[in-house]
N, C-alpha and C positions, 0 to 999 in steps of 0.2 A: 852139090847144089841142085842141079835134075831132079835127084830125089826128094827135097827138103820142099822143091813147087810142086813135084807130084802129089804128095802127103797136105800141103795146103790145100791144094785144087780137090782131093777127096773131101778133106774137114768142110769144105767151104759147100763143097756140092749136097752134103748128108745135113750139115746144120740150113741152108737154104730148103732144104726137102723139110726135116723137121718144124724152121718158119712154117713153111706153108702148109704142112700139114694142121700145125697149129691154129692158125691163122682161120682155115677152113674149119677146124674144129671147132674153134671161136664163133666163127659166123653161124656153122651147124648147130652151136647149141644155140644160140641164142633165136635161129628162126624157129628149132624145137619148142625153146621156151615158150616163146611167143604164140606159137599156133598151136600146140599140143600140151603143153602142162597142166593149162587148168582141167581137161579132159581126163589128163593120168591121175593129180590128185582127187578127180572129184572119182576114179574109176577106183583106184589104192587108197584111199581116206575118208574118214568121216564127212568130208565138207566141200564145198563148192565154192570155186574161188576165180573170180574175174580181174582182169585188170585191163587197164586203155596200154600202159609202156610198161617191158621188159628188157634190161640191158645188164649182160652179166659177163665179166672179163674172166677169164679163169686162169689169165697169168696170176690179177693181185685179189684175185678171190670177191671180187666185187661186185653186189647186185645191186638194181635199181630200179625200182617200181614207181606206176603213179599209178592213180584212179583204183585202187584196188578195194575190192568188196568180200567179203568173208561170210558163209552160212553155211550152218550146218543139214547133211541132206537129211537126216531123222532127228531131229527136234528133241523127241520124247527118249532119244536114248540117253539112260544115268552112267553108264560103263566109261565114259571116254569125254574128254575136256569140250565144253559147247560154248563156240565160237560165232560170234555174230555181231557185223558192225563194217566200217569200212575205216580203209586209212587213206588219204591224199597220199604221200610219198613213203616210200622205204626207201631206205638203204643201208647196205651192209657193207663192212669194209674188211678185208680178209675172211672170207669166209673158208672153212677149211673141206674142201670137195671132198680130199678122199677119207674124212674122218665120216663126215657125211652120206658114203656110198658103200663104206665099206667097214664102220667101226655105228654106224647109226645113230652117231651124235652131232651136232649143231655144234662147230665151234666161231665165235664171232669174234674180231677184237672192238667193231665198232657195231651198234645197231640203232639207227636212227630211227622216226618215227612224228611222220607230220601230221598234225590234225586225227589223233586216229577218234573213231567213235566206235569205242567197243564194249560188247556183253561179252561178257564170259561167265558159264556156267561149272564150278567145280562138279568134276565126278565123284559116285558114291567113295567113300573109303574105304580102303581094303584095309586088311588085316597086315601086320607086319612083316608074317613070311610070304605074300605074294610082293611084297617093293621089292623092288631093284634099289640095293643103295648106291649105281654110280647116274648121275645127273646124265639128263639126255641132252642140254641144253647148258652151255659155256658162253656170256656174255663177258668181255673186257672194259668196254662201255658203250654207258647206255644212253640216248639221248631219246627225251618226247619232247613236243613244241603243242600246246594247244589239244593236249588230250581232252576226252570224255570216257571217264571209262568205271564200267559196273560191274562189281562181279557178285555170283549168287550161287548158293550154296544147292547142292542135285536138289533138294526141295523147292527151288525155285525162291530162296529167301535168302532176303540181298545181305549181303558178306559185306563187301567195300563196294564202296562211291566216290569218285570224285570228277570235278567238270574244271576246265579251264586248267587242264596240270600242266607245267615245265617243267619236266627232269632232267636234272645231267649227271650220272653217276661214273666214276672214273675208277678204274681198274676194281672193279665188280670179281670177286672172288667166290665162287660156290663150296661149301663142303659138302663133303658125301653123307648121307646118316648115319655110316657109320661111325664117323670121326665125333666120337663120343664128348661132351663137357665143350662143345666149342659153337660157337655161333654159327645159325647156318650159311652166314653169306659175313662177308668183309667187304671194306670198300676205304679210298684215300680220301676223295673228294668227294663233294655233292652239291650241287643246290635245286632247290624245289620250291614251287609253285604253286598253289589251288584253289579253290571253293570247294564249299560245302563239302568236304570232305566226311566220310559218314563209313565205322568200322563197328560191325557186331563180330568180337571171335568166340559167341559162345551165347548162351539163351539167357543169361542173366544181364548183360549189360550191352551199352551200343555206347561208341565213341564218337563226338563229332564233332567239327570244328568248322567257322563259318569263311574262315581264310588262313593260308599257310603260304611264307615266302619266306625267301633266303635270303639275305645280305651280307658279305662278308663274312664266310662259314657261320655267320647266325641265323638259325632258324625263327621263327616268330608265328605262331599260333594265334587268331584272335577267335573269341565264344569258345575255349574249350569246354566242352559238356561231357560227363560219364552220367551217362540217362540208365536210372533200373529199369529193365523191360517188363516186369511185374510185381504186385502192389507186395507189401508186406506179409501179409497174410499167406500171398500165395507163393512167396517167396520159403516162407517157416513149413508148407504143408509139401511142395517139392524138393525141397532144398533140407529137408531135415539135419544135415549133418554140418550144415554150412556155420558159422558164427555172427555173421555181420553182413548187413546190404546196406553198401555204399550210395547216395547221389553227390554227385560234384562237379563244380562249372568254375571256370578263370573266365576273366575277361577276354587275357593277355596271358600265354607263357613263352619263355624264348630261351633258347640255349643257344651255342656256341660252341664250335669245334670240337665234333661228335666225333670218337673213333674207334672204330673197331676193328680187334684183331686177335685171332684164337678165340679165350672165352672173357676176354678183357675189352670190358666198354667201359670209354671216357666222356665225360660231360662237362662244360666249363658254363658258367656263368646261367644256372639254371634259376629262373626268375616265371613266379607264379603271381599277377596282378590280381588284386579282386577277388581271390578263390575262397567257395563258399563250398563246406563241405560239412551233407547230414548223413551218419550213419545210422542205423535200427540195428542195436543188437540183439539178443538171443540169450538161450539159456544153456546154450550147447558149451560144453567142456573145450577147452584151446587143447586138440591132437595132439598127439606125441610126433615131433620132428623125423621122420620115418629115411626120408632123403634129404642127401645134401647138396646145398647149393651151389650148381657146377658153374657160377661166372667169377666173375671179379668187376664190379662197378665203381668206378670213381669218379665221386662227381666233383669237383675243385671246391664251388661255390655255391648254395641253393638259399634262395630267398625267396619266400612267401609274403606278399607285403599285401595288409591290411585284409587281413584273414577273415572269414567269418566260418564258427564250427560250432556243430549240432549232435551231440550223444544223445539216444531215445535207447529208453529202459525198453525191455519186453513187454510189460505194458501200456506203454505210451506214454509215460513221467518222463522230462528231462532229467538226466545223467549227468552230461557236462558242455555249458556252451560257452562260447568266447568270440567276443566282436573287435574288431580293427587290432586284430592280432599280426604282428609283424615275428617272420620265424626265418633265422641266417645261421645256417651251415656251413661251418668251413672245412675242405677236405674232407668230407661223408666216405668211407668206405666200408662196401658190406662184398662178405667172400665166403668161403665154407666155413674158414673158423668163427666170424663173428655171427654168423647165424645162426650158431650153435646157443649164442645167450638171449639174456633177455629182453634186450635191447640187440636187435638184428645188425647191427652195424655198427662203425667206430669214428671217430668224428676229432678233429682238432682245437675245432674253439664252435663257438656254439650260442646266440644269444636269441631270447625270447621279449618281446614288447607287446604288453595287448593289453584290452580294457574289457570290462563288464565279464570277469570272468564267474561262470556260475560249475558248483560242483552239488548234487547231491546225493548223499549214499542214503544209505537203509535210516538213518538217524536224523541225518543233519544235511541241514542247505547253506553251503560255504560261496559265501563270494566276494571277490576280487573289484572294486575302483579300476585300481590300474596291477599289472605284474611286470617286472622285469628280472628274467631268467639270461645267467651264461655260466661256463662253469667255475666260475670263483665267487661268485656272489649272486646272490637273489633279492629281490625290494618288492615287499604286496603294499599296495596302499588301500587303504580305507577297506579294510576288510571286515568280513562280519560272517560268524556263525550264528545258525538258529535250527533248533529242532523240531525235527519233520515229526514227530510223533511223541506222545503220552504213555510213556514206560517205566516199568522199575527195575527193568531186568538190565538194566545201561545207563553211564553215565552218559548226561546229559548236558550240551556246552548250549549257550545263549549269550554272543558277546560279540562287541565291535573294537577293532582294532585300527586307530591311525596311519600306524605301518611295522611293517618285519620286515627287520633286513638281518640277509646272512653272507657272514665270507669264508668261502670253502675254502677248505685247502685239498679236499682230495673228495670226489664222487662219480664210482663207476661202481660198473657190474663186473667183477672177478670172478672168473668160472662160473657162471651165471648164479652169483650171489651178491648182493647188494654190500659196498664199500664206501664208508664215508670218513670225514675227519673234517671236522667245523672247525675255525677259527673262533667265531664270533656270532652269537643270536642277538639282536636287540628287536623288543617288542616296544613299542612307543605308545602311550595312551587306549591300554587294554580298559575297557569296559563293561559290565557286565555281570554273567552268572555261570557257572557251574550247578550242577542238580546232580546229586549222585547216585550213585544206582541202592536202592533199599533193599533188592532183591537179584544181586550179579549172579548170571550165569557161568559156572564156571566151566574154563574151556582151555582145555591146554595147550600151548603156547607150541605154534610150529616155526625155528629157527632154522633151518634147512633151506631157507635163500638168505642167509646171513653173514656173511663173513666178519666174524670178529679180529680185533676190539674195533666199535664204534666209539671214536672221540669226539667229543664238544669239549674245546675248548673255554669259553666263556658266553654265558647266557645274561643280559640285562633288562630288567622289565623296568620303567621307567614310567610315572606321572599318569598310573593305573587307579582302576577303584573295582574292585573285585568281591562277588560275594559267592562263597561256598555252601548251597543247603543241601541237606540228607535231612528225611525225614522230620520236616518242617522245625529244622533247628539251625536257621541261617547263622555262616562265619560271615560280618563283612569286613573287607580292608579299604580302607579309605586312602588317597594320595599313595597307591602302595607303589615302594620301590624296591627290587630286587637284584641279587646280582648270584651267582651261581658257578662257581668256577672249576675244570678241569672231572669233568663227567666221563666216564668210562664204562662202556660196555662190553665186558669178555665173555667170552662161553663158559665159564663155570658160573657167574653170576645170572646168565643171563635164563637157565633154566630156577633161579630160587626166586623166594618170596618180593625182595627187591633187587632187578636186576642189573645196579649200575652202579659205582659208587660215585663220589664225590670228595673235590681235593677242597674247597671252601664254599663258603655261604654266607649271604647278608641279605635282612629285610626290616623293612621300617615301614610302617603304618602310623596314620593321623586315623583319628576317630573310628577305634577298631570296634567292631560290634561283634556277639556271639550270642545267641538265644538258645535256650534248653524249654523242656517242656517247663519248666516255673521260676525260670530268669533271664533276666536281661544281665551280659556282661560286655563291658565297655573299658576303653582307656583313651588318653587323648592320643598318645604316644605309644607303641611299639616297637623296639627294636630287638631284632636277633640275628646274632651268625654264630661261628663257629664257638667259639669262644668265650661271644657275653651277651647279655641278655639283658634287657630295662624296658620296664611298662610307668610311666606316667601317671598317675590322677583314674585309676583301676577300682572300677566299680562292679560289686556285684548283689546286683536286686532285684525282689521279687517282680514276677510279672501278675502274681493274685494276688490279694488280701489275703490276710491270717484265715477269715473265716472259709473262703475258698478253698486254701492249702488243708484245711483240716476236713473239707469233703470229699477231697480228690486222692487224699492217701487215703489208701486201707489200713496199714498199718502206721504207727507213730513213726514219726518220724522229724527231724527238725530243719526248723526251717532257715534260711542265711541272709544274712544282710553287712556286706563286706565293703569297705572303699581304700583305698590304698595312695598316700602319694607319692610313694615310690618305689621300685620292687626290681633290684638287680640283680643277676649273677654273675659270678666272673669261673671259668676252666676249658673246658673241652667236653665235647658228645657228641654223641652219634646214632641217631633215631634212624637212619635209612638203610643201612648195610646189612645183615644178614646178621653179624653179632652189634645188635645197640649197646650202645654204653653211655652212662650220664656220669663225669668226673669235675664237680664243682668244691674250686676253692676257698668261692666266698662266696653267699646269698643275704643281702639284705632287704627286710623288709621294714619301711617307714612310715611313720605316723599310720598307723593300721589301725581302723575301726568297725568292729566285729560285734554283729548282736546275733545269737544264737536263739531262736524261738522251739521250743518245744511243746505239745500239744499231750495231755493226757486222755485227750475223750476217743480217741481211734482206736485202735485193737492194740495189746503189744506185739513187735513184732519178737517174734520166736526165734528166730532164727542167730546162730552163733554168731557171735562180736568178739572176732581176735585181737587179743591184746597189739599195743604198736609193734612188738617184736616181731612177733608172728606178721602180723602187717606186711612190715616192710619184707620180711624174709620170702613173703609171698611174688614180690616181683621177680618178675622172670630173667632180667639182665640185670649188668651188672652196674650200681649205683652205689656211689659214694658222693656226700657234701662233707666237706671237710670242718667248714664252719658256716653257721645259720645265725644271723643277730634279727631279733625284729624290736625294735627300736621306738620309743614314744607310744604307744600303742591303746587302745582301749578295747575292752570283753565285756560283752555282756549278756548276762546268761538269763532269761525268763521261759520259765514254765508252768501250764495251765492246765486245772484240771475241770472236772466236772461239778465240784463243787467250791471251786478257789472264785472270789468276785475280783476276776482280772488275773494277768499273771504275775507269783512271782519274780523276784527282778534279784542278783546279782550281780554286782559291777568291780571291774578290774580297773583301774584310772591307771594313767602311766605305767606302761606293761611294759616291761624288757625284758626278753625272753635270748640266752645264746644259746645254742646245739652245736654240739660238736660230735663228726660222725658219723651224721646217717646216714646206712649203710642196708645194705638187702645181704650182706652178708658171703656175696659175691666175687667183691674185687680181693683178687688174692694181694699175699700183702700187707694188707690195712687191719688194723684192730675192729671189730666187731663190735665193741663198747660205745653207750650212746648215751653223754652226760649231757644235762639238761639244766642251766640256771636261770631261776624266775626271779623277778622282783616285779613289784606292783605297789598301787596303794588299794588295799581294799575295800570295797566300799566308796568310794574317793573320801580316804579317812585315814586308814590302817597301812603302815608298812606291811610289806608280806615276801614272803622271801621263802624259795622252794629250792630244791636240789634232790633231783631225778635221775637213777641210769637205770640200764635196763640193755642186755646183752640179744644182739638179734641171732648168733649161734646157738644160740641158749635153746636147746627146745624144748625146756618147760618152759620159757617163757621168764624167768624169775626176773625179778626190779627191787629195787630200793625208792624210798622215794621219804625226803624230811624236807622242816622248813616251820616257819613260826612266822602269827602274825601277832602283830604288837598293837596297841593304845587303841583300841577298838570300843567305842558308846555300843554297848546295844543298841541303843534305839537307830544304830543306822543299818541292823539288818533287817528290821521292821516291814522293810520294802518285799521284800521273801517271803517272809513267814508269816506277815496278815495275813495278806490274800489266800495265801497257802492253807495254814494253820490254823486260821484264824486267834491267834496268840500275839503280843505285844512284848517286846522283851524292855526292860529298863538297867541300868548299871553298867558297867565298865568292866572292858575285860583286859588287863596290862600288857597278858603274853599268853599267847596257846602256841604252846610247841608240839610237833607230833613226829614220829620215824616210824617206817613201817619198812617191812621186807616181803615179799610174798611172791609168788609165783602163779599159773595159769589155772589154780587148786582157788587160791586166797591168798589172806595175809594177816599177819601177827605185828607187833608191834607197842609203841607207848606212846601216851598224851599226857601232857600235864598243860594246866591253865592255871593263870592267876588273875585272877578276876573280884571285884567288892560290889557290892549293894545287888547285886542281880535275881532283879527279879520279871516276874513275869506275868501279864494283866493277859486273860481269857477275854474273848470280844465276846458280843452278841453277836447277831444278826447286819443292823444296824450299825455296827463299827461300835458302841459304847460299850465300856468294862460294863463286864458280869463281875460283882464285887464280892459274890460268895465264892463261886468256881474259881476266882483270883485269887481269895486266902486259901483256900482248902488247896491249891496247886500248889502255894511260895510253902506252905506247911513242909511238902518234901525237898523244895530245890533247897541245895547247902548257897548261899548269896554270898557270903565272903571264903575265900580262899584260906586267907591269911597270905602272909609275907611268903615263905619258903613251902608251896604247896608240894605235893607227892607227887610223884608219876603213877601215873594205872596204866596198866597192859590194857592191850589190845589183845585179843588170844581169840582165834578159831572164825574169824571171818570169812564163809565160804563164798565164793565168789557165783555169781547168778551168771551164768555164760552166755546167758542172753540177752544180757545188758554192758554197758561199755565199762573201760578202764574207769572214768571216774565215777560211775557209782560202788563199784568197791571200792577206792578212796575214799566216799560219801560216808559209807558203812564205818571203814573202820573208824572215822572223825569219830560218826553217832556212837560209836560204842565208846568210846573214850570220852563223850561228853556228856553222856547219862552215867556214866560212872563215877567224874568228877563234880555232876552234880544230885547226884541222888544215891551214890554211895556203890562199893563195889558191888553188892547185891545187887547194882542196876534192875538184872530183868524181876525176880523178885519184887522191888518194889518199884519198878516200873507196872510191875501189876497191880501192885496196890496199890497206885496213886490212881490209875486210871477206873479200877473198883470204887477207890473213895468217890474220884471225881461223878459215875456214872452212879452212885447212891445217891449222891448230893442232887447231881439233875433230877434223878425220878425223884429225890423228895420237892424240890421245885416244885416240879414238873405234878406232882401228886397235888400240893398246897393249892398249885395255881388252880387244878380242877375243884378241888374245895372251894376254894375265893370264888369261883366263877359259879359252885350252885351256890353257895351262900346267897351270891349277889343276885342269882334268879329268882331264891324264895324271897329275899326281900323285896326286890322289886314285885313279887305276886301279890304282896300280903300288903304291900302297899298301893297296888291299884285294889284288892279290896274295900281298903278304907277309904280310899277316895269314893269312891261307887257309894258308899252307904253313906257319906258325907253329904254327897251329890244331892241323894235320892231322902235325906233330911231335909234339906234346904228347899227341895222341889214341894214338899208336903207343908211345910211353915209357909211357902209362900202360898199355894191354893189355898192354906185356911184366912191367912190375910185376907186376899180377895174374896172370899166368901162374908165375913163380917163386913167388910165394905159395904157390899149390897146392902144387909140387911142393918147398918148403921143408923140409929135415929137422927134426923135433923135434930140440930138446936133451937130451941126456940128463941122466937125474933123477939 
């Protein structure tokens, strides 16, 4: 027990002694402080520093200052932090002494801060291996009340500003620089206060803002401004490597429950009022991504509301603007991996609202009524392209749009390559023009930000009027409506000629228009998909006259005059894919009316005319029509020459023509054989009746081709062969039949005709019979047949290759009907009729010169006699008058 008070009464005596030593150390430093500090630091430190009160505990680490003043003793030195200003009250609350005296770093848990008014001047920058990376200074928190405070960079050019600041920052965390990928400071809480807040971190731009205050972990910014420090120009001539100088100002932005921690900053309810943003780009190349981005930002929610944005080309042309644009992000995150793409960051839902949107590229100036963007659908309203320029080297769009709407099903960027999948395009009242390029550049197709397949599910154009010209030969579609179904884009098509394919199709057109350089082609009606095909009331006619068309070929050539009132087909094709194919079951064409004009006075043309075998064998895909009818139909064939008055004229009346087969010889499979039945009346008179085939594997070419016309007047080919010929035919022909076979050589073959009284009247000039050259002609023609006439061959018709299939039919007719009527010797005495005939005129033609001097001597010989008739009469009558005079009166 003695001992146990001994051992108290020591404790009690050492910690009493300790007290007071304390106690006294307490008071020692603080009259130290008070009378000698500012002396020590202004004698150990850059600056000079006063204050009215000093009170510091060193149990709880506590200082407390008023009236305190701050200056630096050398002004002009850059080496070391330049302090100048005063502060009304400090204090600090744990401050840590022996970190302080013996480890030379500041550690606080609390640092308050009343009224301060301070400049601060950053020092010059060192290099990286002169830093110390551990912090000399550990704040836990931070409080100011009614700051002013400036800071400026060793040039003496101001960094930050702000006046009137409240801060309270709670549990303030520093890292070290070495602590690599992580934010230099963290912190729990905050709220903050200011004016005119004013931040250059760099020579290109200054931030400022004209008030900043906290409510409820919400920040709220009012005038934020990103001001360029210099003009454009001088931006491009320092900044060479740069891409883009930004201006932009908010009225209003405000976030909400900021946090950071490691290299992970959160953002909630991020809201931009008013913000007006103009960029100036450049010509400079977008860098190659060299480092990665060491944070992780997420912002919950960001909204931009009632946007206004301003793209300027390098030259000064607007790029792309857009007014009272509304722009809402949900869940935004961008981190190392999403910066890797092309779009920096990742986003959850996503929607775009704005008006008066302008784009224009190298071509064309695109712009927007209204847009609405998110990612399942898109809406443009009242849209309109127009071209910036006058080119041939690009096609060229000119057209206004009601509205597009689109519903995605899928569009991002995968491994930074563009990924989409449409549901649904609908174009609403397209208007307008297409111009297409006359002279494309060609340029090869880079697919290397593409990830295939791209799908469009279905495309609708609806209650359109669209016109396509190239080379002043306008398509128009009038009321066009379209639909377009199941589009695919994969990488094997996507590098060929066309790169998509297509699962169906359908389009219909009112009042279709199509102009070539020498016609107009029209229909009321057009319909086409996959499958079937119908043109309506299809007209095609000239856009010259005869006599035009015949100065504007150089060589002959014929002219068309087409109307159609109805024109279908029924099977399956495929014009877009990479192998086309055309597989029709049935094509018919109705009441067709067809006038063929040909012209003799132009050059011929020379050049080879393949027969229809060759023809069709010539297309390059594969084509088959199963069966072809053209139905009720009329033909009409006139041709003119240089000396014809007018043109011959040929007429088909009621034409019905089937084809069965046309083929390019292509589609495996299928017969190659191409049988052809005609019937007509011709003339509008004569039955007529053809049967044609003709092999398109065949490559000589070879055909068959028979057929007979019946009850035929001469006089109704009259229409032909006056003007032509100038010959008259008279009599009746009952029946001309003819067969021929021949190949891409000629052809051989038989005619036989039965025919009575045929004869034939030679015209004048004037359209009247020459009634000599009419007998001396019917002398050779045989005019009756008889009952059971012969056949004559055809034999050795060589084909002129530079003229079409039917004038070697023409040929063999001719040879088979100067045979039947002037006898097999045809050419023989085809010579001799034409000898007789051209005797006969020169004897004419001989008389008539006779008859005409005759008629001049007589008429000489008879104004002689008149003359001496005359010049009698004149002389009887002077002698009259002369006796008169000398007459004797009568006597009275």
């Amino acid at each position: 027990m003695i001992m146990k008070k001994k051992y108290l009464k020591i404790f009690s005596i050492v910690a009493g002694i300790v007290l007071l030593l304390f106690i006294f150390a307490n008071f020692g430093l603080n009259f130290w402080l008070k009378h000698h500090l500012p002396n020590y630091i202004k004698s150990q430190s850059e600056y000079v520093v006063t204050y009215k009160t000093l009170d510091v505990d060193l149990g709880t680490g506590t200082v407390f200052s008023t009236g305190i003043t701050i200056n630096n003793k050398n002004p002009d030195r850059t080496d070391k932090i330049g302090l100048q200003g005063t502060v009304d009250t400090l204090s600090v609350a744990r401050l840590g002494f022996y970190d302080m005296v013996f480890n030379k770093t500041i550690n606080i848990s609390d640092l308050k801060l009343a009224s301060p008014n301070l400049n601060i001047i950053l020092p010059k920058s060192r290099d990286k291996k002169g830093r110390t990376n551990k912090n000399e200074f550990a704040f836990k928190n931070i409080t100011i009340n009614n700051g002013n405070i400036q800071v400026y960079q060793s040039t003496k050019q101001k960094a930050f500003s702000v006046r009137d600041l409240n801060l309270k920052v709670e549990n303030l965390q520093m890292n070290d620089d070495s602590m690599q990928n992580k934010l230099p400071f963290t912190f729990d809480h905050y709220t903050v206060n200011g004016k005119n807040l004013f931040v250059r971190p760099d020579n290109i731009y200054a931030f400022t803002a004209k008030y900043m205050s906290t409510k409820e972990d919400q920040i709220s910014v009012k005038e934020l401004a990103v001001i360029p420090l210099l003009s454009y120009q001088n931006f491009k001539r320092f900044y060479p490597e740069k891409r883009n100088l930004f201006d932009f100002k908010s009225s209003e932005m405000e976030f909400k429950n900021i946090a950071l921690k490691d290299n992970r900053i959160n953002l909630q309810k991020v809201r931009f009022e008013n913000p007006e943003l103009k960029m100036f780009t450049t010509n400079v190349k977008s860098p190659e991504k060299k480092k990665n981005f060491p944070y992780e930002v997420q912002l919950d929610d960001v909204l931009l509301n009632n946007a206004k944005i301003n793209i300027v080309k390098p030259n000064g042309s607007p790029l792309f603007s857009a007014g009272n644009l509304t722009l809402n992000i949900n869940q935004l995150v961008m981190n190392e991996e999403t910066a890797k793409g092309n779009i920096p960051f990742q986003y959850n839902d996503f929607k775009i609202v704005g008006k008066q949107i302008n784009y224009v590229s190298n071509s064309e100036n695109v712009k927007a009524g209204a847009v609405s963007i998110s990612p399942k659908w898109a809406d443009f309203r009242n849209l309109s392209v127009n071209p910036t320029v006058s080119t041939s080297d690009q096609t060229l769009l000119d057209f206004t749009v009601q509205n597009v709407n689109l519903k995605i099903k899928e569009w991002n960027f995968r491994d930074r390559k563009l990924k989409f999948n449409i549901e649904n395009i609908l174009v609403n009242g397209l208007n307008g023009k297409i111009v297409g390029a006359e002279h494309p550049k060609t340029k090869k197709p880079n697919f290397e930000g593409v990830s295939f397949p791209l799908i469009i599910k279905n495309v609708n154009l609806k209650n359109s009027n669209l016109t396509y010209s190239k080379g002043n030969q306008p398509l128009i579609l009038k009321d066009l409506n379209a639909n377009v179904q199941n589009i695919q884009w994969d990488e094997s098509r996507g590098k060929g000629t066309v790169p998509f394919t297509i699962g169906f199709y359908s389009l219909s057109s009112r009042n279709f228009k199509y102009e070539t350089k020498f016609y107009h082609l029209s229909s009321s009606l057009l319909k086409w998909n996959k499958n079937a095909a119908q043109i309506s009331n299809f007209a095609m006619k000239p856009k010259v006259s005869r006599a035009q068309f015949i100065r504007m070929i150089p060589t002959e050539k014929d002219l068309y005059t087409i109307t159609a009132n109805q024109i279908s087909m029924k099977g399956n094709w495929d014009f877009l894919s990479a192998q086309p194919f055309l597989k029709a079951s049935q094509v018919t064409l109705g009441e067709v009316n067809a006038n063929i004009f040909r012209s003799k006075i132009p050059k011929d043309d020379l050049t080879e005319k393949p027969l229809y075998s060759k023809l069709l064998r010539s297309i390059k895909f594969p084509l088959l029509i199963e069966n072809l009818d053209l139905k009720n139909s009329v033909l009409t064939y006139e041709e003119d020459t240089k000396k014809s008055d007018g043109p011959g004229t040929l007429t088909f009346n009621r034409f019905n023509m089937n084809v069965k087969n046309i083929n390019s010889g292509k589609m495996k499979g299928n017969s190659s054989v191409v049988p052809i039945a005609i019937n007509c009346l011709f003339m509008n008179a004569s039955p007529m009746n053809v049967k044609w085939t003709f092999n398109t594997a065949d490559l000589t070419d070879s055909f068959s081709i028979s057929g007979n016309v019946g009850d035929l007047p001469a006089a109704r080919i009259n229409p032909f062969i006056e003007p032509y010929l100038k010959i008259r035919a008279t009599g009746f022909i009952s029946d001309l039949l003819f067969s021929f076979k021949g190949n891409r050589e000629g052809l051989t073959g038989s005619l036989k005709m039965k025919h009575e009284n045929l004869k034939i009247s030679v015209l004048k000039k004037d359209g009247e019979k020459n009634t000599v050259l009419s007998a001396v002609a019917n002398i050779f023609v045989k005019s009756n047949s008889g009952n059971y006439p012969e056949s004559v061959e055809v034999e050795k018709v060589e084909r002129d290759k530079t003229k079409s299939f039917f004038n070697l039919f023409w040929r063999g007719i001719e040879q088979g009907l100067k045979k039947t009527l002037i006898g097999k010797n045809a050419p023989k005495t085809e010579k001799t009729i034409k000898e007789t005939i051209g005797n006969t005129k020169s004897a004419l033609e001989e008389n008539k010169k006779v008859l005409k001097q005759t008629k001049l001597e007589v008429a000489e010989k008879t104004g002689l006699i008149k003359e001496k008739v005359q010049q009698t009469k004149e002389k009887i009558k002077e002698k009259t008058d002369f006796e008169k005079i000398f007459k004797k009166k009568p006597r009275s």
